[in-house]
C-alpha positions in Angstrom: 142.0 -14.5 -37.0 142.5 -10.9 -36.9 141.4 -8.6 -34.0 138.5 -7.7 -35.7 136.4 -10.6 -37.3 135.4 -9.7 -41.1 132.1 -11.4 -40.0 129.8 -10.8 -37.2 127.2 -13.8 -37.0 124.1 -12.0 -34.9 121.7 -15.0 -33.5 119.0 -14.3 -31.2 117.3 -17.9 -29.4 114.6 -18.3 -27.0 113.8 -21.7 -25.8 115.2 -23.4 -28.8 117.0 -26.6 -27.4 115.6 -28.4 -29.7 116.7 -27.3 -32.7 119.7 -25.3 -31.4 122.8 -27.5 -31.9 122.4 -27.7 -35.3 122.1 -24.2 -35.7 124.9 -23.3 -33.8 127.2 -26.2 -35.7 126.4 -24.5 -39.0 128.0 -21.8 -38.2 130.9 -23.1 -36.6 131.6 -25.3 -39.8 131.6 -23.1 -42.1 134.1 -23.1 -44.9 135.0 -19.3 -43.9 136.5 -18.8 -40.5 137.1 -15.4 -39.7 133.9 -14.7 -37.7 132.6 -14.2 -34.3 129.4 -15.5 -33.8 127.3 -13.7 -31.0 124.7 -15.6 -29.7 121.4 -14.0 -27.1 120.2 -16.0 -25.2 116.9 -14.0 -24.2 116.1 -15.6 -21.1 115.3 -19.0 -22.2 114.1 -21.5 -19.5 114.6 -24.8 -21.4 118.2 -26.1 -21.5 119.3 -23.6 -24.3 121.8 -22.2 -22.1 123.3 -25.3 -21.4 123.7 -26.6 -25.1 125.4 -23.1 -25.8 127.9 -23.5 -23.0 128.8 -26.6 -23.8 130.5 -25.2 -26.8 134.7 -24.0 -26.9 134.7 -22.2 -29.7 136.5 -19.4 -29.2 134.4 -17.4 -31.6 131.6 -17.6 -29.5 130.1 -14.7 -27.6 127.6 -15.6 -25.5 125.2 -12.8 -24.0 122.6 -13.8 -21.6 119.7 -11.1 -21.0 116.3 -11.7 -19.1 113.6 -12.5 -21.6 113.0 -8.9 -23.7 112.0 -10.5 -27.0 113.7 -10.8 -30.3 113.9 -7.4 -31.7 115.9 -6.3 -28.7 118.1 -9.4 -28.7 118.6 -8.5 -32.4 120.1 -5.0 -31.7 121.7 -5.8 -28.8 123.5 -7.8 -30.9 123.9 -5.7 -33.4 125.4 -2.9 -30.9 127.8 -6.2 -30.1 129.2 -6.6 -33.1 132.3 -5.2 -34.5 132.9 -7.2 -37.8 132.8 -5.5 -41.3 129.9 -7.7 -42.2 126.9 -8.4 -40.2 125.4 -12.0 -40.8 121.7 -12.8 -39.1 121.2 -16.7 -38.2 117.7 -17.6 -36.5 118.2 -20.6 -33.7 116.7 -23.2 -35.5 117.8 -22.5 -38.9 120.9 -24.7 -40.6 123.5 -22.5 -42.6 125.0 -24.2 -45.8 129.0 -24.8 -45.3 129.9 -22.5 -48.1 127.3 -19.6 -46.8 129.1 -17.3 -45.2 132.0 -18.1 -48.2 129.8 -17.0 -50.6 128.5 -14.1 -49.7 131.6 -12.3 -48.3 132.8 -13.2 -52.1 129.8 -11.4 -53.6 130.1 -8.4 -51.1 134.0 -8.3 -51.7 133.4 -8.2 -56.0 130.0 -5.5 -55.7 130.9 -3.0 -53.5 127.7 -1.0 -54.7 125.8 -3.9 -52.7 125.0 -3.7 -49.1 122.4 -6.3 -48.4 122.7 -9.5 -49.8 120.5 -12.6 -48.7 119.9 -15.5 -50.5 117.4 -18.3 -51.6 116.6 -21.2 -48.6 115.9 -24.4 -48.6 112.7 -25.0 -46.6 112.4 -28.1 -44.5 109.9 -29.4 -41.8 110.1 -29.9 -38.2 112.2 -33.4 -38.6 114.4 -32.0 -41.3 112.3 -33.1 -44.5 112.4 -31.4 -47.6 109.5 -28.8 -48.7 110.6 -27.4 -52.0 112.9 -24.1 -52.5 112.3 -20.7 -51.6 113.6 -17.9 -54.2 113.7 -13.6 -54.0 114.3 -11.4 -56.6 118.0 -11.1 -57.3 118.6 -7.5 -59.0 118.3 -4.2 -57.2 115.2 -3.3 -59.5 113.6 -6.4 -58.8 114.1 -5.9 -54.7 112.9 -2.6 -54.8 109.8 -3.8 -56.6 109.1 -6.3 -54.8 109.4 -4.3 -51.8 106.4 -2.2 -52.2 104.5 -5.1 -51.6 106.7 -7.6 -49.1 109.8 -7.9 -47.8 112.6 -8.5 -50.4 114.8 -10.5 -48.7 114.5 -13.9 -46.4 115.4 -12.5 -42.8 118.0 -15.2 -41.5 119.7 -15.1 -45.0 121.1 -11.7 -44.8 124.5 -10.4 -44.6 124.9 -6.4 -44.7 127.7 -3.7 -44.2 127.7 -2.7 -41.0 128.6 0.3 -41.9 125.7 1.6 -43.2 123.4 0.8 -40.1 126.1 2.1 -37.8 126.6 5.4 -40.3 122.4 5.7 -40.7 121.8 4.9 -37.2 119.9 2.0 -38.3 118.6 -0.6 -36.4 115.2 -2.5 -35.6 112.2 -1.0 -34.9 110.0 -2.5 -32.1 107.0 -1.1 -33.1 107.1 -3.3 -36.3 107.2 -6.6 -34.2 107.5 -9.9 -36.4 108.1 -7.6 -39.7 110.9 -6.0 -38.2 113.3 -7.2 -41.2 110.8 -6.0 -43.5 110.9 -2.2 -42.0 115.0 -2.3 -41.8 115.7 -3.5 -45.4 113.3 -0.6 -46.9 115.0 2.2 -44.5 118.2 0.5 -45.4 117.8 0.3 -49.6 117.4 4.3 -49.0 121.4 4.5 -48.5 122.4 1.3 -50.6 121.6 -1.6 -53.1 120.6 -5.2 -52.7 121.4 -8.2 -54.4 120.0 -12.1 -54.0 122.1 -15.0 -54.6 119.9 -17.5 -56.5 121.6 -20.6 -54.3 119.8 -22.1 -51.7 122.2 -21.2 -48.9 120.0 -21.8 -45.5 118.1 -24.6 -44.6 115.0 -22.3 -43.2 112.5 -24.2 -41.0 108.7 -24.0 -40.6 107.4 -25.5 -37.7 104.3 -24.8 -34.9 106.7 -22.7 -32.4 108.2 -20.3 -35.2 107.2 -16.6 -33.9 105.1 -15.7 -37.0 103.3 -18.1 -36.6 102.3 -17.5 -33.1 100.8 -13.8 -34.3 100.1 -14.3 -37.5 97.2 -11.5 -37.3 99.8 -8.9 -36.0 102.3 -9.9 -38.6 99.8 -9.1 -41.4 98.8 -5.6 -39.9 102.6 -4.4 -39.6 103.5 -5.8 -43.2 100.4 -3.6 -44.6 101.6 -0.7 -42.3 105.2 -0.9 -43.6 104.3 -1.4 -47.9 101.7 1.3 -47.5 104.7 3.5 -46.4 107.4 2.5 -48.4 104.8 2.9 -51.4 104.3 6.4 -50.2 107.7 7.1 -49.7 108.9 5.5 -52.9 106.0 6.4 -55.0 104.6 9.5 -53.7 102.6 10.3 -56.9 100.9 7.3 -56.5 98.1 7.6 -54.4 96.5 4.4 -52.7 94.2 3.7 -49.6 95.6 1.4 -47.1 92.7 -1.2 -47.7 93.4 -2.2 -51.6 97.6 -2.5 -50.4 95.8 -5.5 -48.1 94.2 -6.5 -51.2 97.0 -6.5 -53.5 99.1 -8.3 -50.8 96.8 -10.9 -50.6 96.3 -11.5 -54.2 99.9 -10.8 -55.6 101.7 -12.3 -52.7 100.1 -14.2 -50.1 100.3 -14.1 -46.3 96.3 -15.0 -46.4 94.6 -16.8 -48.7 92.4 -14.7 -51.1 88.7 -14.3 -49.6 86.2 -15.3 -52.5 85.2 -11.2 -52.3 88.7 -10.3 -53.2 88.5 -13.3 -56.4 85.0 -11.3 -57.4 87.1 -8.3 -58.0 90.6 -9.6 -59.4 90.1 -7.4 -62.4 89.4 -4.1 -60.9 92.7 -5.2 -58.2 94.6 -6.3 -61.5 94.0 -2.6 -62.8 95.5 -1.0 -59.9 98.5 -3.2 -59.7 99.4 -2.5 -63.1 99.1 1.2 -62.2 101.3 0.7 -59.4 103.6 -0.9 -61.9 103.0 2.2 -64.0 104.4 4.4 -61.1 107.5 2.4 -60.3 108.1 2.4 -64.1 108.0 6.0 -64.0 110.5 5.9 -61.3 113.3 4.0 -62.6 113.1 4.9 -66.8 116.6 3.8 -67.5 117.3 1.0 -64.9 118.6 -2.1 -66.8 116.1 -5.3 -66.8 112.8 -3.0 -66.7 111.5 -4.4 -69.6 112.5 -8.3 -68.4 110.2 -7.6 -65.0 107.6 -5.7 -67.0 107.0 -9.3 -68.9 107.3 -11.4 -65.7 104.3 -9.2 -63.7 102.2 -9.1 -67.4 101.8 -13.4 -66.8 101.4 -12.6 -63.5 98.8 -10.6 -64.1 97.5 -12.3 -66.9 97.4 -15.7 -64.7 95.2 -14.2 -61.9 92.8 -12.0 -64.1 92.2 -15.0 -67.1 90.3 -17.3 -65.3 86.6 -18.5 -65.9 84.2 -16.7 -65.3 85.9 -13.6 -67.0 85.2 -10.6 -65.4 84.4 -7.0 -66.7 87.5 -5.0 -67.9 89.5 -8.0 -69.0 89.5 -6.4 -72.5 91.2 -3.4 -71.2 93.3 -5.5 -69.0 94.7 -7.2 -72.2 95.0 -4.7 -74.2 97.9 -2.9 -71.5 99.4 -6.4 -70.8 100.3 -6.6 -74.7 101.6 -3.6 -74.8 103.9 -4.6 -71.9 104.6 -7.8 -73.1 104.1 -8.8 -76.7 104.7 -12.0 -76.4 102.6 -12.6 -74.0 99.8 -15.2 -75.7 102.8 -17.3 -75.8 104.2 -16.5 -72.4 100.5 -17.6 -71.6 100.0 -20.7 -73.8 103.2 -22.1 -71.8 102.0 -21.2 -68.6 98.4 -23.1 -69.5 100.6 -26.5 -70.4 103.0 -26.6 -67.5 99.6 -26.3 -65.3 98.0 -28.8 -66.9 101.3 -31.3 -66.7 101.5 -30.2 -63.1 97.9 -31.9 -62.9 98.2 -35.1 -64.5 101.9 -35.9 -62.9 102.1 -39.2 -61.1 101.0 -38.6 -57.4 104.8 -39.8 -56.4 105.8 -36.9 -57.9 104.8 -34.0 -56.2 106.9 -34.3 -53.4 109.7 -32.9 -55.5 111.2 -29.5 -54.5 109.2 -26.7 -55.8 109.8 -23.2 -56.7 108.4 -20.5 -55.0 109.9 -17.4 -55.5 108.7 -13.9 -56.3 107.0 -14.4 -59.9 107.6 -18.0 -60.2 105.0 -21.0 -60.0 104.6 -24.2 -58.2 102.0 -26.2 -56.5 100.0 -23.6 -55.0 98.5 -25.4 -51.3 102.7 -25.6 -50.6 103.3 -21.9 -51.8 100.7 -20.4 -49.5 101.8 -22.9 -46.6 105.9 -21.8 -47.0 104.4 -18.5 -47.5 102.7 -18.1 -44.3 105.5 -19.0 -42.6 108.1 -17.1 -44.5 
């Protein structure tokens, strides 16, 4: 291994001796070996720190700190490492052998691409299998989606260093629990981003994961951020803080849609689509517009054609057509896979579902991975 490691693994762990070893041994396996793999260990009081030095590995760099919190054991770490690449890992996630293989590739053939997560596998507390979780893979797509959520799954991610040591980049504290969110947007102002559509990262939901544990706070920062980068991104496009709750909440989750929000899906619809308008505006010759105008017309269409139809559907319609002609087809599709989804054999619907940006699947699991994600 050379002097300088092409990789620097970051992982931040509190208390996580439960899950720890087979975070750590994901790393160390992987099919790619020239990494160092720093490890904070923020002032855990279970036996965490004893699982971790029980571990040779020479390319382990273990830094113990009193308890300060994740966002300052992730730039600590950050300020640690000294590979071409950075790499995040969460303590009681499990990183596919080939992950780190992978994605160097990628990074190595796209040098227009500096972050680059991937799709996860979610599991449960004991391992099981919930379904697959997928984000948009083009730049266009990302910075789409990023008005509204965070593009990318956090403990998926490999960057250039480069460009947070160049930008002075690094997390913010004042954005606690959507502190990937905040870095990705300031981030995609000096580079592109790419998705790999492979399930790279086993990414656990359990009780003890931090967003759960303030959930509330989670939800007022993500607002805070989108309502920004919209701002920032979009600055023609003028919208109160309030309906970017809304539009969250209906477009992507976090919550579950109040029955207030459901009595005005039409009038939200209308002000998505302007906000599609706007980013259209933005990006007139970007390949794949017209492929992501489509895929947010049955988006749209899904949530606004439901019994009992509300005023302004008509209108609605008429601007989804134009966006997507073949959308009664698009629709008619939709309407049967939903209904098949219904009548499937109970035993079936255990089966790994996807539930990416602008794709379906059972929707009690989406909101639950979701919430967590």
């Amino acid at each position: 291994m050379s002097s300088s490691p092409c990789v620097s693994v970051v992982m931040p762990v509190f208390n996580g001796e439960r899950y720890l070893k087979e975070a750590v041994e994901g790393i160390l396996n992987q099919t790619f070996g020239d990494f160092e793999f720093i490890i904070n260990n923020d002032g855990s009081t279970d036996n965490t720190r004893g699982i971790l030095e029980s571990y040779t590995d020479a390319r382990i760099k273990l830094v113990e700190q009193e308890h300060q919190g994740v966002i300052a054991s992730l730039n600590r770490g950050l300020a640690i490492a000294c590979g071409e690449y950075v790499a995040r890992m969460d303590g009681d996630d499990i990183a596919a052998p080939e992950r780190l293989e992978k994605q160097v590739a990628f990074l190595r053939t796209h040098p227009e691409i500096g972050i680059l997560g991937t799709a996860c596998r979610i599991i449960d507390d004991n391992g099981r299998d919930l379904g697959v979780r997928r984000w948009p893979i083009s730049d266009l797509e990302i910075r789409w989606t990023s008005l509204l959520s965070s593009p990318f799954g956090h403990p998926t991610v490999i960057l250039r260093r480069d460009i947070l040591t160049k930008h002075g980049l690094e997390y913010a504290d004042v954005f606690h629990t959507v502190e990937d969110y905040d870095l990705w947007i300031r981030a995609l102002n000096h580079t592109r981003g790419a998705n790999l559509d492979e399930p790279l990262l086993k990414y656990r939901v359990h009780g003890d994961r931090v967003t759960n544990k303030f959930r509330e706070v989670q939800l007022r920062n993500h607002d805070i951020v989108a309502l920004r980068t919209m701002q920032e991104q979009l600055p023609d496009f003028a919208i109160p803080s309030e309906q970017v709750s809304q539009l969250r909440e209906l477009f992507v989750g976090g919550s579950g849609p109040s029955r207030d929000l459901q009595a005005h899906r039409a009038t939200l619809a209308a002000t998505y689509l302007d906000l599609l308008d706007a980013f259209v505006s933005h990006h007139p010759e970007e390949p794949g517009l017209q492929g992501l105008q489509r895929q947010e017309a049955l988006k749209v269409a899904r949530l606004v054609f439901r019994w009992p139809l509300q005023p302004g559907c008509v209108r609605i319609g008429r601007r989804l057509m134009a966006m997507h002609p073949g959308l009664p087809w698009s629709y008619s599709v939709h309407l049967w896979n939903a209904v098949c989804r219904r009548l499937r054999p109970r035993t079936l619907k255990s089966a790994p579902l996807r539930c990416g940006w602008g794709q379906s699947g059972d929707r009690q699991n989406n909101r639950a991975v979701r919430q967590r994600l």
